[in-house]
C-alpha positions as CSV (number, residue, x, y, z in Angstrom):
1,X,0.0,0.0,0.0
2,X,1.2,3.3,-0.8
3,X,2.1,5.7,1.8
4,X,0.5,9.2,2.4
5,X,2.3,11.8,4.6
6,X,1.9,15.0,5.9
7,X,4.0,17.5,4.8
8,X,3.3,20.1,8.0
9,X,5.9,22.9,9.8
10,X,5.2,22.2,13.3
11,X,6.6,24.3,16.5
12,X,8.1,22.9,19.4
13,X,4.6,23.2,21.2
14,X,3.0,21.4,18.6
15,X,1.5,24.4,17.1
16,X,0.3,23.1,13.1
17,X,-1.9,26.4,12.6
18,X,-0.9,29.5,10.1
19,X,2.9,28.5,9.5
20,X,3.0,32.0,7.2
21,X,2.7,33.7,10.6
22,X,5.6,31.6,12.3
23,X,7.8,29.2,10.6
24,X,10.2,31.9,8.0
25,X,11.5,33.8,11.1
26,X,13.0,30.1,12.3
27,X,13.8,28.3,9.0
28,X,17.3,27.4,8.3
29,X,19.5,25.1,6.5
30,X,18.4,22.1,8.7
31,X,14.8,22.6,8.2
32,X,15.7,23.2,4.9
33,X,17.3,19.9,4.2
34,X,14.8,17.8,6.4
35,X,11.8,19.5,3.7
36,X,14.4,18.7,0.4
37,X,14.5,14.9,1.8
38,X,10.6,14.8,2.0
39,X,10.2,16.1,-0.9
40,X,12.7,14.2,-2.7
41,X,10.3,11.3,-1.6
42,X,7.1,12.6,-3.1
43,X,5.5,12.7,-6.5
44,X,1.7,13.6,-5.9
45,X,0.2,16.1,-3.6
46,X,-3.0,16.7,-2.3
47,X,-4.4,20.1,-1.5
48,X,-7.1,22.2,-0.5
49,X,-8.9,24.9,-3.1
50,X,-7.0,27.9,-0.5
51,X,-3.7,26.2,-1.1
52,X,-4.0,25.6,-4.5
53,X,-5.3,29.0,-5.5
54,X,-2.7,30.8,-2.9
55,X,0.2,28.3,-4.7
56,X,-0.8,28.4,-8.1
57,X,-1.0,32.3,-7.9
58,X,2.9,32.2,-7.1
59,X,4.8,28.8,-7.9
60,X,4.5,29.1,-11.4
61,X,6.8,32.6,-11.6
62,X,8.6,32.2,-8.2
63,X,11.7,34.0,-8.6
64,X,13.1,32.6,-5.2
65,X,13.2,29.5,-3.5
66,X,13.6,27.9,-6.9
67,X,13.9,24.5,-5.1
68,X,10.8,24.2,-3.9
69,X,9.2,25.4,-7.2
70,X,11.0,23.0,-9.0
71,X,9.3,20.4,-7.0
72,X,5.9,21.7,-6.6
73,X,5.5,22.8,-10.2
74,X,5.8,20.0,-12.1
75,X,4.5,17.4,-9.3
76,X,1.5,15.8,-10.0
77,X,-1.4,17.5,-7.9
78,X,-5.0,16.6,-6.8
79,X,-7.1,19.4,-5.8
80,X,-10.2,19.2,-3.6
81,X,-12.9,21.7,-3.7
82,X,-16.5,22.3,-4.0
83,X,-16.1,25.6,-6.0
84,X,-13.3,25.4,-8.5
85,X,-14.6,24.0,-12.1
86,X,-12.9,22.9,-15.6
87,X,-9.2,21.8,-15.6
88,X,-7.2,23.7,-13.8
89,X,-4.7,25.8,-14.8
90,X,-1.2,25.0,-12.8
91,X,0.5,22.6,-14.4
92,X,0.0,19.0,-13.6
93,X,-3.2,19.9,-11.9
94,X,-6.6,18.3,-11.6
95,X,-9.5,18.5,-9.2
96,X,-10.3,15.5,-7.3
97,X,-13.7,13.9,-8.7
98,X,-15.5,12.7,-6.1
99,X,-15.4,12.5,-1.9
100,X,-11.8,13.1,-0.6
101,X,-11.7,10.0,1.3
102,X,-12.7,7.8,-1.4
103,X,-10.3,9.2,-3.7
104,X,-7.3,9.5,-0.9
105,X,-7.8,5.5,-0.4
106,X,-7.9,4.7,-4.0
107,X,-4.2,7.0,-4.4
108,X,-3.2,5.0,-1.4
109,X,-3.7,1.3,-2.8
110,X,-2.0,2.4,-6.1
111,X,1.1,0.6,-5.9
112,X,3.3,2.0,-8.2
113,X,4.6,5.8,-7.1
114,X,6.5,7.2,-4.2
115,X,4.6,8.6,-1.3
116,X,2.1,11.3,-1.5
117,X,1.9,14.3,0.2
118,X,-1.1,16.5,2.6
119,X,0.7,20.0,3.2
120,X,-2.7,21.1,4.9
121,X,-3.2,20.0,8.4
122,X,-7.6,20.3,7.5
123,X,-6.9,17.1,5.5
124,X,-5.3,15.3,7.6
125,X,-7.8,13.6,9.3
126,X,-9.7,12.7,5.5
127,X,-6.3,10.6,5.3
């Protein structure tokens, strides 16, 4: 069965919530290489309709942190939502048809491909 992780910045006091507010005033080169070996792992990530339109807004013509966008870009990624119609427009992406948990459990008996990846904590529990 294929594992699904969750790609989350979490404080010391367990604190998963808004990591725009908290986690760039304390990421270094550790964190930094501890989130390149995740993502070296992954090759399809699920997200929310907030993350996707927030991302898609500013991966595709990132002009820093060119690692990460040349991971997130061309990954493929599986959007849920209940608003967002048509194919989408970031590359490699497509809305999820269906319930979330139906589709996360057919991803996860796919055998072939490496993990996959839930940056937003709201999903979690779906997975």
């Amino acid at each position: 069965m294929r594992k699904l992780t969750a790609g989350l910045f979490q404080s010391v006091d367990g604190v998963v919530e808004s990591p725009d507010r908290w986690q760039f005033d304390h990421f270094d080169e550790e964190l930094g290489a501890a989130l390149g070996t995740m993502i070296s792992t992954v090759d399809t990530v699920i997200m929310g309709r907030v993350g996707y339109e927030e991302w898609s807004g500013y991966w595709p013509n990132a002009t820093q942190d060119n690692g990460f966008a040349d991971f997130i870009n061309p990954v493929e990624k599986f959007v849920a939502s209940r608003t967002l119609s048509g194919p989408l427009e970031w590359q490699n992406a497509k809305l999820i048809d269906g319930g979330l948990e139906n589709f996360v459990s057919t991803l996860k008996t796919r055998m072939e491909g490496r993990p996959a990846s839930v940056p937003a904590f709201r999903w979690c529990a779906s997975c």
